[in-house]
N, C-alpha and C positions, 0 to 999 in steps of 0.2 A: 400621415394622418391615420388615426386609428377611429373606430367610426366600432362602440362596443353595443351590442346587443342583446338579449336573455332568449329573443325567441321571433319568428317573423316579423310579427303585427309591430314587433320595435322597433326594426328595420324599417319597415313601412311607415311608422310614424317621423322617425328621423328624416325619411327621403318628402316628404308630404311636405316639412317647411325649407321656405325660400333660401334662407339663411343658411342652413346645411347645405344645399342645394348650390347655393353660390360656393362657398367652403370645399366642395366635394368638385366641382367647376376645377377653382383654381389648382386645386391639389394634382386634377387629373392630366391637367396645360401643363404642357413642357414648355418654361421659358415664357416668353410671349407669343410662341409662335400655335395660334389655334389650334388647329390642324393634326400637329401631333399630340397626341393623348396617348399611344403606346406606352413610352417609357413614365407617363404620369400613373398609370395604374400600376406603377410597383410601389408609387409611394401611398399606397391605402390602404389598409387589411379594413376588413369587415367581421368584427371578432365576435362568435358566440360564446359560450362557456364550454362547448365541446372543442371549439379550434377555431382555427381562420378560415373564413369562406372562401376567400379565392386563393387560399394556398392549399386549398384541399383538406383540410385537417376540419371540417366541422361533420357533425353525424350526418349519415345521411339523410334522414327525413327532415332532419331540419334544412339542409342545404335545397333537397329536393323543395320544402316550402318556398325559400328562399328564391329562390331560382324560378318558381312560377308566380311570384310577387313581382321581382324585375324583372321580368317578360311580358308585364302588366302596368308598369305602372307609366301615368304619362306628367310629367315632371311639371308641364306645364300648366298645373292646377295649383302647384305649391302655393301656400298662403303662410302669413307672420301675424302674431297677435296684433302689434300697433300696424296701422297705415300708415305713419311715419316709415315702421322700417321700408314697407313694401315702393314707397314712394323714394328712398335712399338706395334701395337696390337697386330700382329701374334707373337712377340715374345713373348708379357706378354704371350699369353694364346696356346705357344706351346705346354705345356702339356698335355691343356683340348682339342684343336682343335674346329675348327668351326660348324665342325658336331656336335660332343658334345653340345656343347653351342647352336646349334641349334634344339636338341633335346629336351634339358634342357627347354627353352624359347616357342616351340611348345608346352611341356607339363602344361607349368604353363599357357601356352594364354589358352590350352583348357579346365582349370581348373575353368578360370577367365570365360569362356563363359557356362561351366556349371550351374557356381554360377549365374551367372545375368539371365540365363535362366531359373534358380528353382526360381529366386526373382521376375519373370515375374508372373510362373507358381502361385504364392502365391497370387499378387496382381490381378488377372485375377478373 
């Protein structure tokens, strides 16, 4: 999953609805099995126009914004234009619940911010 962006606030916008939010969910699930998310966050870049964020290739100020957007942000606000959609997601993921999946998604963002902050730490 590529997930492109020009600059934070777009980040922030894309993370803000549900439906990305589900999208970013699945992408990060290895398998069916919840739990692991490790080997799910290789399959996502988070792309500026300076580079990939969590491959370490994006500027740094922008990463640094970046990086203090998802250490902020709480998922479980997400909203969708129609209440259709928002009412078709709660179904798909009655199971897992939006806590879950917000637990899930907090875990892999602070995984993703470890990473680019050891990739800083190396290039420093």
């Amino acid at each position: 999953l590529v997930v492109p962006f020009p600059h934070a606030a777009g980040l922030g916008e894309y993370l803000s609805r549900s439906w990305c939010l589900l999208e970013l969910f699945m992408a990060f699930r290895q398998s069916n099995d919840v739990e692991n998310v490790d080997a799910g966050i290789e399959r996502v870049s988070f792309c500026a126009p300076s580079g990939a964020l969590n491959r370490g290739r994006c500027s740094p100020d922008l990463c640094m914004e970046c990086l203090a957007l998802l250490s902020t942000l709480d998922f479980r606000d997400a909203t969708a234009n129609l209440q259709e959609d928002m009412m078709m997601i709660a179904e798909f993921i009655q199971d897992i619940g939006w806590e879950e999946i917000h637990r899930i998604l907090r875990r892999s963002f602070k995984k993703i911010i470890e990473s680019v902050e050891g990739l800083a730490t190396l290039h420093a």
